[in-house]
C-alpha positions as CSV (number, residue, x, y, z in Angstrom):
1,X,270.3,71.7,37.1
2,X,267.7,74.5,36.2
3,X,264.5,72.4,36.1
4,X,265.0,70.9,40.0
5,X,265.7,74.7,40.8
6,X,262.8,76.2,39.0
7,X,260.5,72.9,40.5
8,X,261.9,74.3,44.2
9,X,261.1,77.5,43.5
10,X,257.5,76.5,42.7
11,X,257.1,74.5,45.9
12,X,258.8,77.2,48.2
13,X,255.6,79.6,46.3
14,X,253.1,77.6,46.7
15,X,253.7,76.9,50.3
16,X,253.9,80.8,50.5
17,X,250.3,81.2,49.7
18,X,248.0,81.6,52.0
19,X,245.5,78.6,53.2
20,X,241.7,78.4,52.2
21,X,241.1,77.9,56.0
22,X,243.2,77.2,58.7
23,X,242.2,75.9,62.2
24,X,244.6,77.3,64.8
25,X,245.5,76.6,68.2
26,X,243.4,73.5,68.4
27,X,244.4,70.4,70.4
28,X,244.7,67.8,67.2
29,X,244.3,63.9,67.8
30,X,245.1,61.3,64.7
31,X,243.9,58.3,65.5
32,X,246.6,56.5,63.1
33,X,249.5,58.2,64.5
34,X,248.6,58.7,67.9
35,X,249.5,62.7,67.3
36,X,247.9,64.3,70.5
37,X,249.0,68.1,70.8
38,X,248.5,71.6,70.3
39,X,248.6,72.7,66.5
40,X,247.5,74.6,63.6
41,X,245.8,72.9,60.7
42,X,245.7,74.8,57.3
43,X,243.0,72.9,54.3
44,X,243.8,73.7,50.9
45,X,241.7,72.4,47.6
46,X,239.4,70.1,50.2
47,X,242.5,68.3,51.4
48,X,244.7,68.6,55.0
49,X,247.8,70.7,53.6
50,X,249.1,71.2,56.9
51,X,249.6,70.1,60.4
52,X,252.1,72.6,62.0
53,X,253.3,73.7,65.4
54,X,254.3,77.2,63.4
55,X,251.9,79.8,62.4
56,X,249.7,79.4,59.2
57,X,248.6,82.0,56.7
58,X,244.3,81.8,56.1
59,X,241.8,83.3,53.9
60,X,239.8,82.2,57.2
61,X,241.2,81.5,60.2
62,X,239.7,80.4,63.3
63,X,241.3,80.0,66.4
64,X,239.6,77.0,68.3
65,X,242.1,77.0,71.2
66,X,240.7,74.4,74.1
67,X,239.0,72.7,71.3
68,X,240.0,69.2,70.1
69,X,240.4,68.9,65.7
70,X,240.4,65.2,64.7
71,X,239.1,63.4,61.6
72,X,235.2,63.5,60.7
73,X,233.4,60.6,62.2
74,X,232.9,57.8,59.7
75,X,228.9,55.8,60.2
76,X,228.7,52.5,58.5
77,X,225.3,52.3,60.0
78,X,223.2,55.2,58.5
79,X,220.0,54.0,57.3
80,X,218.7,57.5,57.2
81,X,219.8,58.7,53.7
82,X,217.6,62.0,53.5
83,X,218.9,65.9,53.6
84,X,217.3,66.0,57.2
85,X,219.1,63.1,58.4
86,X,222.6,64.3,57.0
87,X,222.1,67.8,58.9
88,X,221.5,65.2,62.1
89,X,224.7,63.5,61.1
90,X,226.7,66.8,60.6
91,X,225.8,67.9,64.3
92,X,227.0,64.7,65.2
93,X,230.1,65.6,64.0
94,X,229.6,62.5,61.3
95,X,231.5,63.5,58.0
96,X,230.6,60.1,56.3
97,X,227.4,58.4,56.6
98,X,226.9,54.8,54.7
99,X,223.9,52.6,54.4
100,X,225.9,49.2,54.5
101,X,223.4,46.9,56.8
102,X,220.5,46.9,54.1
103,X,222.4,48.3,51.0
104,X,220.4,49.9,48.1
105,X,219.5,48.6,44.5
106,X,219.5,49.9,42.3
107,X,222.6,51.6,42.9
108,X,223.3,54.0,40.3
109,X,220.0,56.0,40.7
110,X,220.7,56.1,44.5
111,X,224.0,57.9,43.6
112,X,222.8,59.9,41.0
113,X,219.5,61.4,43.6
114,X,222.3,62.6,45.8
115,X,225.5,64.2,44.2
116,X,225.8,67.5,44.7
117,X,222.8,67.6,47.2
118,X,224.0,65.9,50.3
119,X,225.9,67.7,53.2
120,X,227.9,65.0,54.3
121,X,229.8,61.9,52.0
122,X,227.0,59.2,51.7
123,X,227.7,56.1,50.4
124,X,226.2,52.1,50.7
125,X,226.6,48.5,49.4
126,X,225.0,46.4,46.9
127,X,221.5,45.5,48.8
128,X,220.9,41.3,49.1
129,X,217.8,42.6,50.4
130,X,216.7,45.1,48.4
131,X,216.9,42.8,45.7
132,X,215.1,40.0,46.7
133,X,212.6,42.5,47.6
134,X,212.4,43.6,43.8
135,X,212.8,40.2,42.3
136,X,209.8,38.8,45.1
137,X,207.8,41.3,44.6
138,X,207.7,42.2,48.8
139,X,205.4,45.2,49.3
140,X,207.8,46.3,52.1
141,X,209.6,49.5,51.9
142,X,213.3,49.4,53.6
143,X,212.5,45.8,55.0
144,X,210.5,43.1,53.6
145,X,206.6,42.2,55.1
146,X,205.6,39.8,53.3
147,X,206.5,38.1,50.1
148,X,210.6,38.0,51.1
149,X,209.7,38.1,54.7
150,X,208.0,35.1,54.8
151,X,209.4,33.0,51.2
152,X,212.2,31.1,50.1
153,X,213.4,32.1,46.7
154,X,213.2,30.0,44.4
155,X,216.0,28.9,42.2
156,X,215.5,31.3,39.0
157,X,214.6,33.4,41.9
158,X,217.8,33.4,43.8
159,X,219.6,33.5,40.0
160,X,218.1,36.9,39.2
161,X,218.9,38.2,43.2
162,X,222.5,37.5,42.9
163,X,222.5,39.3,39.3
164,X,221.2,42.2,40.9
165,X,223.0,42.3,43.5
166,X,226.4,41.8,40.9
167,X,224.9,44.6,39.1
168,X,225.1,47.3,42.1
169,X,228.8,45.9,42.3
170,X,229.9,47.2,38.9
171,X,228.0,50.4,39.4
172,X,230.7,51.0,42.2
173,X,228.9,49.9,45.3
174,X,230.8,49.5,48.8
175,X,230.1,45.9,49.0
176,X,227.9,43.8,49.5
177,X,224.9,44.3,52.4
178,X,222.7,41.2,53.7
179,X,220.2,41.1,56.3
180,X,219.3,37.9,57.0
181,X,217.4,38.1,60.1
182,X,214.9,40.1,57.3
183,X,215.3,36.9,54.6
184,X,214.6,33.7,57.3
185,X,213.8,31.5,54.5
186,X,216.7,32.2,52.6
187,X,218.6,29.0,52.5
188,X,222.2,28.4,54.0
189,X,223.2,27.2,50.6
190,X,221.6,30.5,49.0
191,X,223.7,32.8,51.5
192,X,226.8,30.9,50.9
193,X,226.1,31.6,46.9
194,X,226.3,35.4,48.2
195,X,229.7,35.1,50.4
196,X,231.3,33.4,47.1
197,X,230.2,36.8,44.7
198,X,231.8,38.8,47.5
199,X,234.9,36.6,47.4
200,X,235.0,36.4,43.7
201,X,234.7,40.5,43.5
202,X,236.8,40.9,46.5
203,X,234.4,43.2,48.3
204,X,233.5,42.9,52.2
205,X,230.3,41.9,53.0
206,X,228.0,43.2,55.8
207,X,226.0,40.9,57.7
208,X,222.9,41.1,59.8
209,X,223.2,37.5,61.0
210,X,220.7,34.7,60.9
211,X,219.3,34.9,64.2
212,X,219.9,36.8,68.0
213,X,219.8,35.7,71.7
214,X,220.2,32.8,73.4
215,X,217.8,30.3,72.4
216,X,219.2,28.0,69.4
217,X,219.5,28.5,66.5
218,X,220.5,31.9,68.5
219,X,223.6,34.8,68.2
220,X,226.2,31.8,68.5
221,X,225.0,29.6,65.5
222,X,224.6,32.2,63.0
223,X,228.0,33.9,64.1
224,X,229.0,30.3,62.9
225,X,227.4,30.3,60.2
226,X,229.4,33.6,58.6
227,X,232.4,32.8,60.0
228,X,232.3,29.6,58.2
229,X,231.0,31.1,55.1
230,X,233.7,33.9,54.9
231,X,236.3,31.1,55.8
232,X,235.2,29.0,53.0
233,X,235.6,31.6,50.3
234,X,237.5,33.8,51.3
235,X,235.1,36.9,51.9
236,X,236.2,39.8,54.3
237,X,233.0,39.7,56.5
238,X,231.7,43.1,58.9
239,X,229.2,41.8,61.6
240,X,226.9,44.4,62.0
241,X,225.6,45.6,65.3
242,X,227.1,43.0,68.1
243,X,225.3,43.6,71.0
244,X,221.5,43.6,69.7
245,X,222.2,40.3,68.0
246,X,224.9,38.6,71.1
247,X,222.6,40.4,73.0
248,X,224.2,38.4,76.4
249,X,226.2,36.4,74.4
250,X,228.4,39.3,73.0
251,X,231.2,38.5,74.8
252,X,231.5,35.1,73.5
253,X,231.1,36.4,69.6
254,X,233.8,38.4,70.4
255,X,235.3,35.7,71.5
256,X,234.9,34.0,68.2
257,X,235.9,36.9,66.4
258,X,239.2,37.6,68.0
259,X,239.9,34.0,67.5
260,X,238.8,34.1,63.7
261,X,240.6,37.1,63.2
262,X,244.0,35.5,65.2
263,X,243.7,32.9,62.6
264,X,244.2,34.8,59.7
265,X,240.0,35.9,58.6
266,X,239.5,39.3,57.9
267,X,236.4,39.8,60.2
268,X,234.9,43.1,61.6
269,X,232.0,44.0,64.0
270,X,230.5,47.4,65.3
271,X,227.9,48.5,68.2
272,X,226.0,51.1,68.7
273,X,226.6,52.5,72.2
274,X,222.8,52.4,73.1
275,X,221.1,50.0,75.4
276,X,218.1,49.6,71.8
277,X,217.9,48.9,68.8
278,X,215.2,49.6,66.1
279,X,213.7,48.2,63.2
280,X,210.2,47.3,61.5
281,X,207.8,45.9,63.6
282,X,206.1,44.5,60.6
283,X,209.6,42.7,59.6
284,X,210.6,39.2,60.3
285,X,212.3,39.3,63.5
286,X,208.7,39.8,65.0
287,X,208.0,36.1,63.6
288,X,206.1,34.1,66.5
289,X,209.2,33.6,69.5
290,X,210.6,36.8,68.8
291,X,210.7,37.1,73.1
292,X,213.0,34.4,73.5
293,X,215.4,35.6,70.6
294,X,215.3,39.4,71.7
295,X,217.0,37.9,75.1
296,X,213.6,37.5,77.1
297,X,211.9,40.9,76.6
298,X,208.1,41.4,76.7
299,X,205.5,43.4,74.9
300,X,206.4,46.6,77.4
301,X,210.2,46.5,76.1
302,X,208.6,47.8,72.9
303,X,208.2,51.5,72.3
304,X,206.4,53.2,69.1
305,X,208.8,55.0,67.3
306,X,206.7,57.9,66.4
307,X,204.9,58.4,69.9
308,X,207.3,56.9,72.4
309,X,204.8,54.9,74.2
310,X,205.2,51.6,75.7
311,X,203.3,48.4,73.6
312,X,200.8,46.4,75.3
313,X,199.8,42.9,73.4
314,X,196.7,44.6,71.6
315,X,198.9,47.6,70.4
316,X,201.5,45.1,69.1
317,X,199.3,43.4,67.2
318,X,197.4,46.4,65.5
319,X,200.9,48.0,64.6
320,X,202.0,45.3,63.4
321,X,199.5,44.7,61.3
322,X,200.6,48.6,59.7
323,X,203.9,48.2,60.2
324,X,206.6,51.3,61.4
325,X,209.2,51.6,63.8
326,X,209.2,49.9,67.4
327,X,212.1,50.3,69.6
328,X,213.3,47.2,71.4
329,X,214.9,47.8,74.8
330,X,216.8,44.6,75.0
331,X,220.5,45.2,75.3
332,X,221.9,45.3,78.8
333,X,224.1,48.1,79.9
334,X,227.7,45.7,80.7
335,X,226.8,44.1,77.0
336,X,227.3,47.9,75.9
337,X,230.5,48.8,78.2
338,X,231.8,45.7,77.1
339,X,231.8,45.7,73.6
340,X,232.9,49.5,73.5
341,X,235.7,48.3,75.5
342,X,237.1,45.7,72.8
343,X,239.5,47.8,70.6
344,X,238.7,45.8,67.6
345,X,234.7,47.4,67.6
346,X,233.7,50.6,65.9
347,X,231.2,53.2,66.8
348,X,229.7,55.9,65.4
349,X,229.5,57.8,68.4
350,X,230.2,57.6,71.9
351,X,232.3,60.6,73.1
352,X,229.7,62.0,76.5
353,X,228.4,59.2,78.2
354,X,231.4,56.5,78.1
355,X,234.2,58.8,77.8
356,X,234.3,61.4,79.8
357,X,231.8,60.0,82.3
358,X,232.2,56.8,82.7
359,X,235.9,56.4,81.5
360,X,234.9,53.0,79.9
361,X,237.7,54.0,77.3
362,X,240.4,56.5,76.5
363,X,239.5,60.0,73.9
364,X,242.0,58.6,71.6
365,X,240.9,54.8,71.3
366,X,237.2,56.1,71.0
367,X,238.1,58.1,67.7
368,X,240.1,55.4,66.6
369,X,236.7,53.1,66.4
370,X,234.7,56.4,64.9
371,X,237.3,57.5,62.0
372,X,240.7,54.8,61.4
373,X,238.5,52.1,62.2
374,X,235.6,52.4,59.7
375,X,238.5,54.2,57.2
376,X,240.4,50.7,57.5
377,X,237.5,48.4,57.1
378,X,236.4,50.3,53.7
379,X,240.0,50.5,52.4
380,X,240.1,54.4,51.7
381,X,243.2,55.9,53.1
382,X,241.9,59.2,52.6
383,X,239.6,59.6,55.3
384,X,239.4,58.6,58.9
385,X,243.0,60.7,59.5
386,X,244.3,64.1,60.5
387,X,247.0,64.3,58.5
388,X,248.1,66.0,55.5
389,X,247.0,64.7,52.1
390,X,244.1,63.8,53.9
391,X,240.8,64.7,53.0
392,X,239.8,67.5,54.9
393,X,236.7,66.1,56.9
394,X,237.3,67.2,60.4
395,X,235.4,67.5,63.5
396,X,236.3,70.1,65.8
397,X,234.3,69.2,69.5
398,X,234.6,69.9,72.7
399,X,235.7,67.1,75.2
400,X,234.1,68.8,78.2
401,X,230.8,69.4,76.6
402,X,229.9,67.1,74.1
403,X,226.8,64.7,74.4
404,X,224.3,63.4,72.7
405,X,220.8,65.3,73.6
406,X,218.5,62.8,71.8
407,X,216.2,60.2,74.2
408,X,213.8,57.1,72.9
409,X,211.3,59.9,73.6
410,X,212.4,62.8,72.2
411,X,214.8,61.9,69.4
412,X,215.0,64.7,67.1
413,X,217.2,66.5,69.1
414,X,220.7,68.0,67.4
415,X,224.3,67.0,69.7
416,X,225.8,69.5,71.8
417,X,229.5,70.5,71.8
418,X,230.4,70.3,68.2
419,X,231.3,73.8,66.9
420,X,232.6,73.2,63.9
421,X,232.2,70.6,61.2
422,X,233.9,70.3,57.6
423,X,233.0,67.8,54.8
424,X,235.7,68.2,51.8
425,X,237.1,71.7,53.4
426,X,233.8,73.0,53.5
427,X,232.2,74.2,56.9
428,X,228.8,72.6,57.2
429,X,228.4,73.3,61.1
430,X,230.1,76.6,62.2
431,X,230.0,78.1,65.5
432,X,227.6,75.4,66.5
433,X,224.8,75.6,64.1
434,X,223.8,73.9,60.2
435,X,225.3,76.1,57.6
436,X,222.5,76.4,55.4
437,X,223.0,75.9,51.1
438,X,226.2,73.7,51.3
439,X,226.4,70.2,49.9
440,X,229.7,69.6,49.6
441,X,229.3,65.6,50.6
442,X,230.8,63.0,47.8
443,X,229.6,59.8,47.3
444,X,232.5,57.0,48.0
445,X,232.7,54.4,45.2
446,X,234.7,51.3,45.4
């Protein structure tokens, strides 16, 4: 009987010692267990030791009484993979940002350039478009312009893609990422080849679908098209971006995906809670009749990304001759409440405008699509909950004042309301403000 004794004694110790940091007095909301009350939070070794109505020891201890603690946000749709962006991310109270749209290839090297650098957890997927980019030879940077943009691959073409694309997999990648708005010319047969890697390697895959809007082959047919893929082999599929692709047909792909999902696929969609979207203007979705597919928008729904002025057709055509980033203003407002209102959609961020002024959902469901949700869909039960064993990214905001600050005009412009940030136990935003020469971000591996 001495060893259990001894092994009690050891526990009874170590819960004795003091905390590395403890957050006190702070109104705590899990998403997973519905937890919603006042309590004390103590982070030991990077991870949630404790959540406790009693009083907790701290080497630092601060009391953030009024404030609400929850799980760091979780953003599957972080294209911006730069020190500069993470700091963005961190005052957006995002503990995990993932490139998961496009993907990245080679993967290794994009891990390697950011361990022990990075401020928040980074992550991403195996790129389908990256790769046919290498194997095409496109001159494009993070979308194709010309040689994937506007080719089909060929068949030793669409043999080496897929290799490369296996490649990232076994160098620990997320899962598999596939624009194929950017790749119009790959074949259906050639993206079914894709679904079957991600079936084979059981690894979701995330899908910028064929084609948006209205106008056939519109949002409708190539929400078909995945859905029948991931049906037919099995692949867990995550639509990305629901509203600039349904555009007004949203409701009706969520439609399909409820009714996918009720009959047994394992299908996933997001939105961002914006009423734009932005991509290249050099890229594919600008091919001739890209009005009609945007939902009916003109050349003065466009706005240049770097000055914020409105395109006219002579300023279209000379940018996108250059290429760079265009805003398109071509998601109604409802299309916005409505998917934000659908339980089963994550966002990245949404806490000012629809929750606390226009009540289009509840505090709790919100951070259920910003943290469980996105937690869930990547299968990492350490993350995306405030509860102990956890790891200790937590966002500490307050409901009152948070908003986002940035505008299509002015977008580098840091969130307000979001004291206190922590990636891994370590503060990265403190008393509302970057804390400068941490990196205490991991990259997630499958």
């Amino acid at each position: 009987m001495r060893l259990p004794v001894l092994l009690f004694a050891f526990a009874a110790s170590l819960a004795a010692q003091p905390y590395d940091f403890v957050l006190v007095n702070g109104r705590v909301m899990d998403p997973e267990t519905n937890l919603d009350a006042v309590r004390n939070v103590g982070i030991r070794g990077g991870k949630i030791a404790a959540v406790s109505s009693s009083a907790l020891e701290g080497r630092t201890v601060v009391d953030v009484k009024g404030l609400v603690v929850t799980a760091g946000f979780i953003d599957l749709h972080s294209h911006g993979q730069t020190p500069e962006n993470y700091g963005y991310k961190a005052r957006d109270g995002v503990t995990t940002a993932l490139e998961m749209e496009v993907g990245v290839n080679p993967v290794s090297a994009w891990y390697a350039a950011r361990e022990g650098k990075a401020r928040v957890n980074f992550g991403a997927t195996s790129g389908h478009i990256p790769a046919a980019m290498a194997v095409m030879h496109d001159s494009g940077q993070l979308l194709p312009r010309d040689a994937a943009a506007k080719g089909a691959p060929t068949a030793e073409e669409q043999k080496q893609i897929v290799e490369l694309v296996r490649q990232g997999l076994d160098e620990g990648a997320l899962g598999i990422g596939m624009g194929i708005a950017y790749l119009p010319k790959t074949s259906r047969e050639q993206i079914l080849e894709v679904f079957q890697l991600a079936a084979q390697r059981r690894v979701p895959i995330y899908v910028h679908m064929r084609a948006s809007g209205p106008i056939e082959p519109g949002a409708i047919d190539s929400l078909q098209e995945v859905l029948a893929d991931a049906a037919a082999t099995g692949a867990s599929l995550h639509v990305v971006h629901i509203t600039s692709t349904g555009i007004r047909q949203a409701p009706d792909c969520l439609r399909m995906i409820a009714g996918a999902r009720a009959r047994g696929l394992d299908v996933t969609t997001e939105a961002y809670p914006y009423t734009a979207g932005m991509t290249d203007i050099a890229s594919a979705i600008f091919d001739e009749g890209w009005q009609g597919r945007s939902g009916g928008i003109g050349y003065g729904d466009l706005q240049w990304a770097l000055t914020g002025e409105r395109l006219t057709a002579d300023t279209f055509a000379r940018y996108r001759k250059v290429g760079g980033m265009v805003i398109l203003h071509s998601i109604p407002e409802e299309m916005v409440r409505v998917a934000i209102a659908d339980p089963t959609v994550m966002i990245a961020r949404v806490l000012g405008r629809y929750v606390r002024e226009q009540h289009a959902l509840t505090l709790m469901d919100a951070l259920r699509k910003m943290s469980l949700l996105p937690a869930e869909r990547l299968g990492i039960q350490s993350k995306g909950r405030l509860e102990v064993g956890a790891d200790a990214d937590i966002t500490v905001f307050d409901p009152e004042r948070v908003v986002d600050r940035a505008t299509f005009e002015n977008p580098a412009q840091y969130s307000d309301g979001i004291p206190y940030v922590l990636v891994n136990g370590v503060v990265v935003v403190g008393d509302g403000k970057l804390v400068e020469g941490v990196a205490p971000g991991r990259g997630l591996r499958r």
